[in-house]
TIMARLO-893337 format. One line per field, with one value per atom (N, C-alpha, C): residue number from 1; residue in three letters; atom name; x negated, y, z. Coordinates in Angstrom, 2 decimals, padded with zeros to 5 digits. Atoms other than C-alpha are relative to their C-alpha. Last residue first. Layout:
num: (NUM; ...);
residuo: (ALA; ...);
atomo: (CA; ...);
east: (X; ...);
north: (Y; ...);
up: (Z; ...);
END
This chain:
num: (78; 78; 78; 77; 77; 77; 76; 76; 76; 75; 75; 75; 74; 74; 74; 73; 73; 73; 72; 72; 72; 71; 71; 71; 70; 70; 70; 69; 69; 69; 68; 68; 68; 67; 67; 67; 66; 66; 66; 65; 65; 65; 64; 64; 64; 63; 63; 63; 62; 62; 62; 61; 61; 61; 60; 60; 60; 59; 59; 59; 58; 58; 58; 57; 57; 57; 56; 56; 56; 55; 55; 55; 54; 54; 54; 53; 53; 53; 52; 52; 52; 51; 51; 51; 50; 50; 50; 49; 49; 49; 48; 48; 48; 47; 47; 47; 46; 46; 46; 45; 45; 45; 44; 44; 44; 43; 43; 43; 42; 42; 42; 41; 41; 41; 40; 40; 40; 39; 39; 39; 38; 38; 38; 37; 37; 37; 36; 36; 36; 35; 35; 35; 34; 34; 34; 33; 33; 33; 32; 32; 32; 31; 31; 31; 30; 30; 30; 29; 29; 29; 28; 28; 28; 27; 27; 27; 26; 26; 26; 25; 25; 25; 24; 24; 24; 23; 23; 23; 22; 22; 22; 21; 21; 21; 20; 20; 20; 19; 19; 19; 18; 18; 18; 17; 17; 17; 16; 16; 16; 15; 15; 15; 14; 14; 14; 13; 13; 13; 12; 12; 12; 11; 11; 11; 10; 10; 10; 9; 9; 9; 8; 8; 8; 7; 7; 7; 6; 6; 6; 5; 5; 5; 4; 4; 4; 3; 3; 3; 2; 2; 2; 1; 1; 1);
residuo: (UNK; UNK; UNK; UNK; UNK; UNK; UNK; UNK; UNK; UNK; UNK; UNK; UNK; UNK; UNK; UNK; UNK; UNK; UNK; UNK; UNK; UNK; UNK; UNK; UNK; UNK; UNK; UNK; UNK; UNK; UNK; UNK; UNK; UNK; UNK; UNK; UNK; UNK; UNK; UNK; UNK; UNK; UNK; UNK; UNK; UNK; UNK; UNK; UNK; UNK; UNK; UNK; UNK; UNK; UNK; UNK; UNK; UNK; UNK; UNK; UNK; UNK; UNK; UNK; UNK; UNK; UNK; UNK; UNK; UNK; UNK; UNK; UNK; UNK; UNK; UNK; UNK; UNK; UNK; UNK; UNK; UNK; UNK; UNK; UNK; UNK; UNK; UNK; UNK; UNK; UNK; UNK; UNK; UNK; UNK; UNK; UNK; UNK; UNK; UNK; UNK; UNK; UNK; UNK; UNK; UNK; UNK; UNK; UNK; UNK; UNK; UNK; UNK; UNK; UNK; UNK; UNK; UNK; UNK; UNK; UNK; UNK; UNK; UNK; UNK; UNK; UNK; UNK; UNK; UNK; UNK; UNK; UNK; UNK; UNK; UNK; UNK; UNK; UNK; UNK; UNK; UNK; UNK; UNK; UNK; UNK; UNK; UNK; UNK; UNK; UNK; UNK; UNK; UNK; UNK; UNK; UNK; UNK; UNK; UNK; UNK; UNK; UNK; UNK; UNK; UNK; UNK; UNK; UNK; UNK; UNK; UNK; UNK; UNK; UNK; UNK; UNK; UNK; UNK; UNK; UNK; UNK; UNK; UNK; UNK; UNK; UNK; UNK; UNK; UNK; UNK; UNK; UNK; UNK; UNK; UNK; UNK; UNK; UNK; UNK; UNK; UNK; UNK; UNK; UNK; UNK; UNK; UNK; UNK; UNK; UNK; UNK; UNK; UNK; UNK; UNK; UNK; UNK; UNK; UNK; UNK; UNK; UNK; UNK; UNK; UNK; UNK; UNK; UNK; UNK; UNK; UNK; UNK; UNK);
atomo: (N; CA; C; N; CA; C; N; CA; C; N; CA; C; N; CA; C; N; CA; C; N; CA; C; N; CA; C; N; CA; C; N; CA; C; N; CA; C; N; CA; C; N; CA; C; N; CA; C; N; CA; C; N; CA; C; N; CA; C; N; CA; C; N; CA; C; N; CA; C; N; CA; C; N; CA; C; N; CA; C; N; CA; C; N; CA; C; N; CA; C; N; CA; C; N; CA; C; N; CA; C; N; CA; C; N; CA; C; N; CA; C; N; CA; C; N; CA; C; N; CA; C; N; CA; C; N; CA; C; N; CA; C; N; CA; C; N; CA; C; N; CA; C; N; CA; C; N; CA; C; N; CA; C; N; CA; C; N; CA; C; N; CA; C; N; CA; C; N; CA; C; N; CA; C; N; CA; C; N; CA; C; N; CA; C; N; CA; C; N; CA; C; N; CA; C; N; CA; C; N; CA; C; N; CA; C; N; CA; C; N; CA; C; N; CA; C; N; CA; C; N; CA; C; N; CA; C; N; CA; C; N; CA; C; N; CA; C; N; CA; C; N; CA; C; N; CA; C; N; CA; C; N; CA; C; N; CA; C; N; CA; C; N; CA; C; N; CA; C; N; CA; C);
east: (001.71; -070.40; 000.56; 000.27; -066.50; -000.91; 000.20; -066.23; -000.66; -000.29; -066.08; 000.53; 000.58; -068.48; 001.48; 001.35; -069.17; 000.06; 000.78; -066.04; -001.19; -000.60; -064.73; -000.18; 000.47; -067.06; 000.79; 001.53; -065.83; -000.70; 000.42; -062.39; -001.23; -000.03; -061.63; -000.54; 001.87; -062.94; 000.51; 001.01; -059.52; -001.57; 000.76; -057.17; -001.01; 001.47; -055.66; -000.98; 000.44; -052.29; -000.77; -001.09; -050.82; -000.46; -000.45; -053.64; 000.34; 001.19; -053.86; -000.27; 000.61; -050.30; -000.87; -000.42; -050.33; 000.26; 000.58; -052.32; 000.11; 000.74; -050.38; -001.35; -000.68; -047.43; -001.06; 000.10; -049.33; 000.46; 001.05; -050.55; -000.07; 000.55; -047.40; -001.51; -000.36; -045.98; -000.59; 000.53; -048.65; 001.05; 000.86; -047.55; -000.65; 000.77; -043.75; -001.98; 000.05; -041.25; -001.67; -000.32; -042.30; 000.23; 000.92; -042.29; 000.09; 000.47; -039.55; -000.82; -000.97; -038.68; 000.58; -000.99; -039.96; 000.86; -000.60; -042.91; 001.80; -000.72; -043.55; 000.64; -000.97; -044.22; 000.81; -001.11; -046.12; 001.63; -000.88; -048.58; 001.53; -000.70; -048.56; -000.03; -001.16; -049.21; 000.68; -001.36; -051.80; 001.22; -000.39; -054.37; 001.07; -001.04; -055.03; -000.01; 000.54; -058.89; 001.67; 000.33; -057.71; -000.63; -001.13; -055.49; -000.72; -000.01; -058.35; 000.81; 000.93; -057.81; 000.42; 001.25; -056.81; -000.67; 000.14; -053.20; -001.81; 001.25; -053.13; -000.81; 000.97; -050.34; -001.42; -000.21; -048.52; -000.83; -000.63; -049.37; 000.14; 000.00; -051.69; 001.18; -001.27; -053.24; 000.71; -000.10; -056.61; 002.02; -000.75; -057.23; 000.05; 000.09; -060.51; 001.10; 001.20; -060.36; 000.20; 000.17; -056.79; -001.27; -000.51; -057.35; 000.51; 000.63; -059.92; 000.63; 001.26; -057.42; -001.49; -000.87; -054.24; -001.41; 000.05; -056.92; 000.56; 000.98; -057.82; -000.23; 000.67; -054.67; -000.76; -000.07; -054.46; -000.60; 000.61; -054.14; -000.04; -000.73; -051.27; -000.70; 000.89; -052.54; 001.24; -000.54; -050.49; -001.02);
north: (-000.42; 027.57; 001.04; -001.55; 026.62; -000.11; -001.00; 022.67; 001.45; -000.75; 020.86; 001.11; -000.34; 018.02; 001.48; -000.14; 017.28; 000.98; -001.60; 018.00; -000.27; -001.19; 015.25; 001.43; -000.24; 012.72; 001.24; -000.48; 012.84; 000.62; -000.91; 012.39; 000.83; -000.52; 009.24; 001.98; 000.16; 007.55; 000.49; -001.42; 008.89; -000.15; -000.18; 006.24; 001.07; 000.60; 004.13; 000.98; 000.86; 004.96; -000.49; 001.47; 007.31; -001.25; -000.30; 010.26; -001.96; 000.62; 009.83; -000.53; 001.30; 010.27; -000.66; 001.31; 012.86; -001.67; 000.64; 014.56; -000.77; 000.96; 014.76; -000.69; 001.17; 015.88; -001.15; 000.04; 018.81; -001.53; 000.66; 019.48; -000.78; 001.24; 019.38; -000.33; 001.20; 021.51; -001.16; 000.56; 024.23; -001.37; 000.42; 024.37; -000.91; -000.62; 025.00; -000.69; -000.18; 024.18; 000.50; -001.57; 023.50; -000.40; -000.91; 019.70; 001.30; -000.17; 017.83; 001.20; -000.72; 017.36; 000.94; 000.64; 013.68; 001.75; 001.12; 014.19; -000.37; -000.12; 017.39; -000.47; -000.55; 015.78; 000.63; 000.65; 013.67; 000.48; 000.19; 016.07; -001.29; -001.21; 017.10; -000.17; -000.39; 013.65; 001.51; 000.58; 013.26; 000.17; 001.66; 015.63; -000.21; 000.17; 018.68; -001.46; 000.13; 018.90; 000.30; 001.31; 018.09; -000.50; 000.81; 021.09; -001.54; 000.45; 023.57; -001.41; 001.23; 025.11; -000.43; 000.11; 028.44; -001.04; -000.40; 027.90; 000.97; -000.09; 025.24; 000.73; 000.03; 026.32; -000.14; 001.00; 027.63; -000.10; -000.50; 029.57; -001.18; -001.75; 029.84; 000.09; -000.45; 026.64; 001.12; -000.20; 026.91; -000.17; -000.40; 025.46; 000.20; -001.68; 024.12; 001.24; -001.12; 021.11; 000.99; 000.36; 019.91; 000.29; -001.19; 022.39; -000.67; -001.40; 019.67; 001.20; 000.19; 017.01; 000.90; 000.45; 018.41; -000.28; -001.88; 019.70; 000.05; -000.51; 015.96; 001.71; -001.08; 014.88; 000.70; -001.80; 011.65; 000.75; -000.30; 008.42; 001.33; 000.59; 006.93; 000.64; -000.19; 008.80; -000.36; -000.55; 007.79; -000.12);
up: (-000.99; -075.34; 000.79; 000.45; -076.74; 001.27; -001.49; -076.08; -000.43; -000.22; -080.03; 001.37; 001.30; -080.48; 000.36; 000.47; -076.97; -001.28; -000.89; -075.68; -000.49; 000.23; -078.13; 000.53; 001.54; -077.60; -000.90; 000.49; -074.35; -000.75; -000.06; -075.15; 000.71; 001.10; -076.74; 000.34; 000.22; -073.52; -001.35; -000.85; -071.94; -000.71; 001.17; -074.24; 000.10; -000.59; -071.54; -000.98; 000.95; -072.71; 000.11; -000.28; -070.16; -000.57; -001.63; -070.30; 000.34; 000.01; -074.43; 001.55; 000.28; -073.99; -000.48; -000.88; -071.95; -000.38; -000.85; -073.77; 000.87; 000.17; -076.72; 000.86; 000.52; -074.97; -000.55; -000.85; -073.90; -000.33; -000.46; -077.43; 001.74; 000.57; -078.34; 000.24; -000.86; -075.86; -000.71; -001.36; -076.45; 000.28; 000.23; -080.49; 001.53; 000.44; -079.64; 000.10; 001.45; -077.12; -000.82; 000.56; -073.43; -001.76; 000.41; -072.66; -000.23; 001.60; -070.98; -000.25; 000.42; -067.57; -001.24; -001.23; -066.89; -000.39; 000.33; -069.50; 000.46; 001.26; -068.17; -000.17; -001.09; -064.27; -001.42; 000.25; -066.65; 000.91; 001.30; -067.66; 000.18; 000.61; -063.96; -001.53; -000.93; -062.60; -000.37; 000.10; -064.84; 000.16; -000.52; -064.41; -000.66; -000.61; -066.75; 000.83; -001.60; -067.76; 000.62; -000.30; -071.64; 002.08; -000.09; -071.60; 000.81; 000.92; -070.43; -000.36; 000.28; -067.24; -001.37; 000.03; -067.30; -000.05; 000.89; -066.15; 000.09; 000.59; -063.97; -001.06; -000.91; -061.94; 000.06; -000.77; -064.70; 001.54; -000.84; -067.50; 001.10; 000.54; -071.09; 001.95; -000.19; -070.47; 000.39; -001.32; -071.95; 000.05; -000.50; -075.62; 001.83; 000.30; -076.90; 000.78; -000.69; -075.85; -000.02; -001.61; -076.59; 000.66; -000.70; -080.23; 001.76; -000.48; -081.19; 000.63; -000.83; -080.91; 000.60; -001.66; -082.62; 001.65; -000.50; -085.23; 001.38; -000.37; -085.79; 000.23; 001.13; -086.36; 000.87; -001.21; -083.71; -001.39; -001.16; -086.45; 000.40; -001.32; -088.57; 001.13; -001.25; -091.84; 001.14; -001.24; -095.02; 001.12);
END
């Protein structure tokens, strides 16, 4: 059994823009806080985008931000 972040989940939080909103165009992982948790508080959209939203917020909430560096490095569209 795998316990850790699926590594597609993770590459598609770079890679992905947010398709609406106020920040729409910015890329999930360049969301602040306060608006993934403004989600959090009224629950996520259905469907692939809420989970990745979900999963940023709790990299976000968690302390777990130095995981994504190394992640725009190795997958950020040129």
């Amino acid at each position: 059994m795998n316990y850790g972040p699926d590594p597609k989940v993770l590459k598609e939080i770079i890679q992905t823009e947010m398709p609406f909103g106020k920040y729409a165009g910015r890329r999930i992982y360049e969301l602040p806080a306060y608006y993934l948790e403004w989600f959090a508080g009224k629950g996520f959209p259905k469907g692939r985008i809420g989970v990745l939203l979900e999963t940023m917020f709790v990299i976000k909430t968690e302390g777990l931000e130095s995981l994504i560096p190394p992640l725009v490095k190795m997958y950020r569209p040129r």
